[in-house]
Each structure stands twice: as structure tokens, then as C-alpha cells.
FIDRENLO-39685 format. One record per atom (N, C-alpha, C): x, y, z. Coordinates in steps of 0.02 Angstrom, whole numbers, plus 32768, in hexadecimal, padded with zeros to 4 digits. Example, Ala and Ser with C-alpha at 12.3 -4.5 7.8 and 13.67 -1.06 7.14 Angstrom:
2
82947EE4818682677F1F818682947F5B818682827F90816282AC7FCB816582858002818A
END
This chain:
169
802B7FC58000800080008000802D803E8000800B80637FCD804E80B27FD7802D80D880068062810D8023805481468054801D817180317FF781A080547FEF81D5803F801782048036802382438013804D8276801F803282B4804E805C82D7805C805C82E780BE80A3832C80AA8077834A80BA80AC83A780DF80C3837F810C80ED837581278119836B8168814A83A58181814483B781C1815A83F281E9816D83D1822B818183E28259818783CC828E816B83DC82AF814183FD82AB8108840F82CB80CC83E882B680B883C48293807E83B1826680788398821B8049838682028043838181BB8001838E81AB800B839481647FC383A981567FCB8380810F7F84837B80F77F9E834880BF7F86836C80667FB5833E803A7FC083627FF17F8E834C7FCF7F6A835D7FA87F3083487F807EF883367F947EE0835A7FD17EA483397FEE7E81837E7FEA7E3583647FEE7E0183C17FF67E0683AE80427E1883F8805B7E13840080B27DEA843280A67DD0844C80DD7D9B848180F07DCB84C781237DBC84FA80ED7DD6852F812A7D87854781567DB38571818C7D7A859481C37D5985DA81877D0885C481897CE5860981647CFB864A81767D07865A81B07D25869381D87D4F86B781AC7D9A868181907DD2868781777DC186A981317D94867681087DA0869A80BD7D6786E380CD7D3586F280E67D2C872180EE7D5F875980EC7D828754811F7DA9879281367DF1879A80F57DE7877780CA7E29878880917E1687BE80687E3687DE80747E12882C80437E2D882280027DF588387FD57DEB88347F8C7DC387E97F7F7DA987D67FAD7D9887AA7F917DBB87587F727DF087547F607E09873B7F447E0986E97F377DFC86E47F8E7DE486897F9B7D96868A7FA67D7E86707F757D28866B7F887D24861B7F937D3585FA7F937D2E85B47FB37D3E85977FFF7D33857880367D4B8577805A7D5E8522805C7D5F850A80277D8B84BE80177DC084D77FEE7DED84AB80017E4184B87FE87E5784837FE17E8D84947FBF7EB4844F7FB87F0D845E7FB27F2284387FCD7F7284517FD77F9B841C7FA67FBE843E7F887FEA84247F2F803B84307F4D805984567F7C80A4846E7F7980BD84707FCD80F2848B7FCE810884B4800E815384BB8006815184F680248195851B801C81AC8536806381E5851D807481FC852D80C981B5853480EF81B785658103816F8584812F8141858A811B8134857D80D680E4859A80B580D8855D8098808F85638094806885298042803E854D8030804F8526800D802885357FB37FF185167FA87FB185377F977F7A85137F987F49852D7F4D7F2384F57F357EF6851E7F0C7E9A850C7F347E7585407F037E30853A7F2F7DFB85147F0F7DBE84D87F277D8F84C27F1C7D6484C27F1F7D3484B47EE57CED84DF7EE87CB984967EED7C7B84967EFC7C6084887EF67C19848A7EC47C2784BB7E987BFA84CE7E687C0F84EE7E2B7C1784DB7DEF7C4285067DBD7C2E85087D807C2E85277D4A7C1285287D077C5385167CE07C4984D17CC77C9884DE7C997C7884D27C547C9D85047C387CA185057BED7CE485257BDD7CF2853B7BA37D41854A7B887D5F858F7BA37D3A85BC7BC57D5E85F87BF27D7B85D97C327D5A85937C5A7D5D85827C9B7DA685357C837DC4854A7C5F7DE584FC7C447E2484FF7C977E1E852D7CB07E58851C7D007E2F84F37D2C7DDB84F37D137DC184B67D4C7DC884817D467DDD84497D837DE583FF7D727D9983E27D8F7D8A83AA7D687D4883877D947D67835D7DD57D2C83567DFC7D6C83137E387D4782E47E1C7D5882C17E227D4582807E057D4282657E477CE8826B7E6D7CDE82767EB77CDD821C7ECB7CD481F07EAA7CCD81AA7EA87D1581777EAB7D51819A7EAA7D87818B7EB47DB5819C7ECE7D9481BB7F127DE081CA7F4E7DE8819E7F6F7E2281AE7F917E47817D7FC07E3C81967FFE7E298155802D7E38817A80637E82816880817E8E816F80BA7ECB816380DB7EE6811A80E77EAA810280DC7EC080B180F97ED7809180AA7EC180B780777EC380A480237E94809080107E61809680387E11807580127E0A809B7FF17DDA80927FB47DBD80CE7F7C7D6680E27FAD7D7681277FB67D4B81567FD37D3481947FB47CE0818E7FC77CC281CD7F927CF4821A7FBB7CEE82467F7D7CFA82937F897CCA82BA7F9B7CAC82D07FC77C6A82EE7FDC7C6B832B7FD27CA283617FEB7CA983AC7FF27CCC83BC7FC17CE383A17F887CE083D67F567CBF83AF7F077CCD83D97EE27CB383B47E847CD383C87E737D1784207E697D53842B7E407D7B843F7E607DAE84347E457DF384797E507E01849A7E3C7E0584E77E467E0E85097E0E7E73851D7E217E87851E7DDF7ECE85137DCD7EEB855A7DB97EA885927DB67EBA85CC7D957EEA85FC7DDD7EE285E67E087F0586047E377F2585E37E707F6285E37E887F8B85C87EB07F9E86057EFE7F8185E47F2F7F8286067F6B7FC085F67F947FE086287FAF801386167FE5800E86398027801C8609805F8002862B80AC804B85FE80D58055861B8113807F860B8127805285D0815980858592815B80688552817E803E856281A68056856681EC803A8589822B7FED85AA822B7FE985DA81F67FBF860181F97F8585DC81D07F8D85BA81B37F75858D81967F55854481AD7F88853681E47F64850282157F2A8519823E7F2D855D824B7F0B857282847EC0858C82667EDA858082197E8685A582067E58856A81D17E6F851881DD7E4A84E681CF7E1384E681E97DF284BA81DC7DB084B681FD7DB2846E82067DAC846282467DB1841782717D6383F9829C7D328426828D7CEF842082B57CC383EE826B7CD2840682267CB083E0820B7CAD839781E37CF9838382097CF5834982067D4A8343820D7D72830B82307DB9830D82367DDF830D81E47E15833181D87E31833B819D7E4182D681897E5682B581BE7E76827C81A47E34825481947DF88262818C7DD6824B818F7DC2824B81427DD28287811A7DB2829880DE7DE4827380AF7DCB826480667DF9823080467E1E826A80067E5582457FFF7E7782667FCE7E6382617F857E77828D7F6C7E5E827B7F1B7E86823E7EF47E5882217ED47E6481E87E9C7EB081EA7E7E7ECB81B17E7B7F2381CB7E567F1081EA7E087ECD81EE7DEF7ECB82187DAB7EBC82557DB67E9D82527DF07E8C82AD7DF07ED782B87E1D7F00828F7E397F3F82B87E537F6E82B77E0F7F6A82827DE67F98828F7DB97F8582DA7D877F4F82D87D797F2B830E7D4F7F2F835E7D777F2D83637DC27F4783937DBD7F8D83B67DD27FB883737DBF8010837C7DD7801483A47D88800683727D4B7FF483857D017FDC83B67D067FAE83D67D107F8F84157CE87FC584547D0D7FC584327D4C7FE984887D72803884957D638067844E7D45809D845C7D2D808D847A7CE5805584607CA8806684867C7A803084D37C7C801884E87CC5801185347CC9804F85437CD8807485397CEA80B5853F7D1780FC854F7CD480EA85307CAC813085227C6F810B85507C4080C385767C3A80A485AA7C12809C85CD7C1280C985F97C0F80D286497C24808E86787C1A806286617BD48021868C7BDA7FF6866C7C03800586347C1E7FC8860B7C467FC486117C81800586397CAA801686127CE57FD286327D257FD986087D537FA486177D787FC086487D9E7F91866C7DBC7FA086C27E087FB586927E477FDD86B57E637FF986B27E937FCC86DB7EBE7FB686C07EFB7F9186F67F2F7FB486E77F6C7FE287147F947FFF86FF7FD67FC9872680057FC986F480257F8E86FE80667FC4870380A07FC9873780CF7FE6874D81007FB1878181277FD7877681767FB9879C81B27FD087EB81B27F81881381A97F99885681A77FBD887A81F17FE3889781E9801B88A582267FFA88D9823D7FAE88EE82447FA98916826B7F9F890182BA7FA6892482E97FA1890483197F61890783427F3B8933831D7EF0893F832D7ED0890283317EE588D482F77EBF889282E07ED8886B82D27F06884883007F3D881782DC7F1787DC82AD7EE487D382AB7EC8878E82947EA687B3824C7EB287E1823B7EA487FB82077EBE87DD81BC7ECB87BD81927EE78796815E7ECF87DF81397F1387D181007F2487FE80B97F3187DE80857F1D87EC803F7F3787B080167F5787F17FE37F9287CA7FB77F9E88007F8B7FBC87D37F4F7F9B87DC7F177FBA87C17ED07FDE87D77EA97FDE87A27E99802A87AF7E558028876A7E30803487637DE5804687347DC2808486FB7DDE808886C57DC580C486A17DE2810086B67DB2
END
């Protein structure tokens, strides 16, 4: 049986290719708008931060929406390697790549609506399909997806205040 794949920190892990649930609280407070989903899914990590893209549960695809993936909700995994339905999401969208620093990021999951190890990972076609699509946004200079870094605004009025600010990759 293979592992799952797993952020590992010494502090924790959190896991790669699975829809987790952030706290509603959280994407609220990101100004501009930017994250309207509060299912995610984590693709990267870099020292202190990961990299995540966002999941919808409702989407219109036709040829403007071609960054959405379907989940193919009938073939996740769960942890033990059984094949387990996908309940909380139906896409990913690939058009944008989020980065938050770990920490701040652990603290704004959402653990009340059901334990993270509990939810199953996506199918090895929907993980292979979106390792594929996000390397060739990644190698396409007109394609590539936005970068949105999500960080804590330093005022001290409101430390729990989140800021997001974009830029292309």
C-alpha cells in the first residue's frame, strides 16, 4: 500500500491533494475578495509557507472556465487506501495559486466539520491531472496562474486581520 503525501513540519502535517475546509470567518476577512471558496486544497510548500489552490462546489465549465478540473467525486482515497466518495467539493480551480505561511494556516482550518484525516484524497487521476495541468500553467508564460499571498495585516489594532496581495507567478 503507498503513503499518502503529507506537508511534514515538526510541528505537524497537513496533507497534499486532499479538499480540507477553511474557518468561514477566514475567507471573509481577505480583502478583495479574492478566495470565495472555503474548500482548499494544498499542491506545494516552501520552508514556512504552502501553496494551495481553491474548490468549488458549483461551476459552469465551458471554454473561458478551461483552469477548472472536475473531481472525479467517486474515486478518492481515503487514508487507509480504500476508494472513498469526495463529498465537499466537484472542482479545482487551477486559475489561481494561494500562498500563506504554515502556522497561520493551521490555525484557520476548520476541524468542527468533520476531522481533516477523515476526508479522502483525490483519485491518482485527478492527482495526476492536476500535477499536469499546473506544471504546463507553470512552463506558459501567457497561461500562468496569479499568485495571491495571504498574510497577517501588521496593524496592531487587529492582529487577526488577514491581507491578500497579487501578482502573477
Amino acid at each position: 500500500m503507498e503513503k499518502m503525501i503529507t506537508i511534514e513540519t515538526d510541528k505537524a502535517c497537513l496533507p497534499v491533494l486532499k479538499p480540507i475546509l477553511l474557518l468561514p470567518d477566514f475567507v471573509k476577512k481577505i480583502k478583495g475578495g479574492n478566495l470565495k471558496s472555503e474548500i482548499i486544497m494544498l499542491v506545494a510548500e516552501d520552508e514556512d509557507s504552502v501553496f494551495f489552490v481553491s474548490c468549488l462546489n458549483v461551476a459552469k465549465i465551458d471554454a473561458s472556465n478551461k483552469d477548472l478540473l472536475k473531481i472525479r467525486q467517486d474515486r478518492g482515497i481515503s487514508n487507509d487506501g480504500e476508494t472513498a466518495e469526495i463529498k465537499i467539493a466537484n472542482y479545482i480551480d487551477l486559475s489561481t495559486i494561494y500562498k500563506i505561511n504554515y502556522d497561520d494556516l493551521k490555525r484557520k482550518l476548520d476541524y468542527t466539520n468533520g476531522h481533516i484525516d477523515s476526508l479522502p484524497y483525490l483519485g491518482i487521476e485527478n492527482q495526476l491531472d492536476v500535477v499536469n495541468r499546473l506544471t504546463e500553467k507553470l512552463n506558459n508564460y501567457d497561461d500562468l496562474p496569479r499568485l495571491i499571498v495571504i498574510k497577517k495585516n501588521k496593524k496592531v489594532n487587529n492582529p487577526e486581520l488577514i491581507s491578500s496581495c497579487s501578482d502573477t507567478l
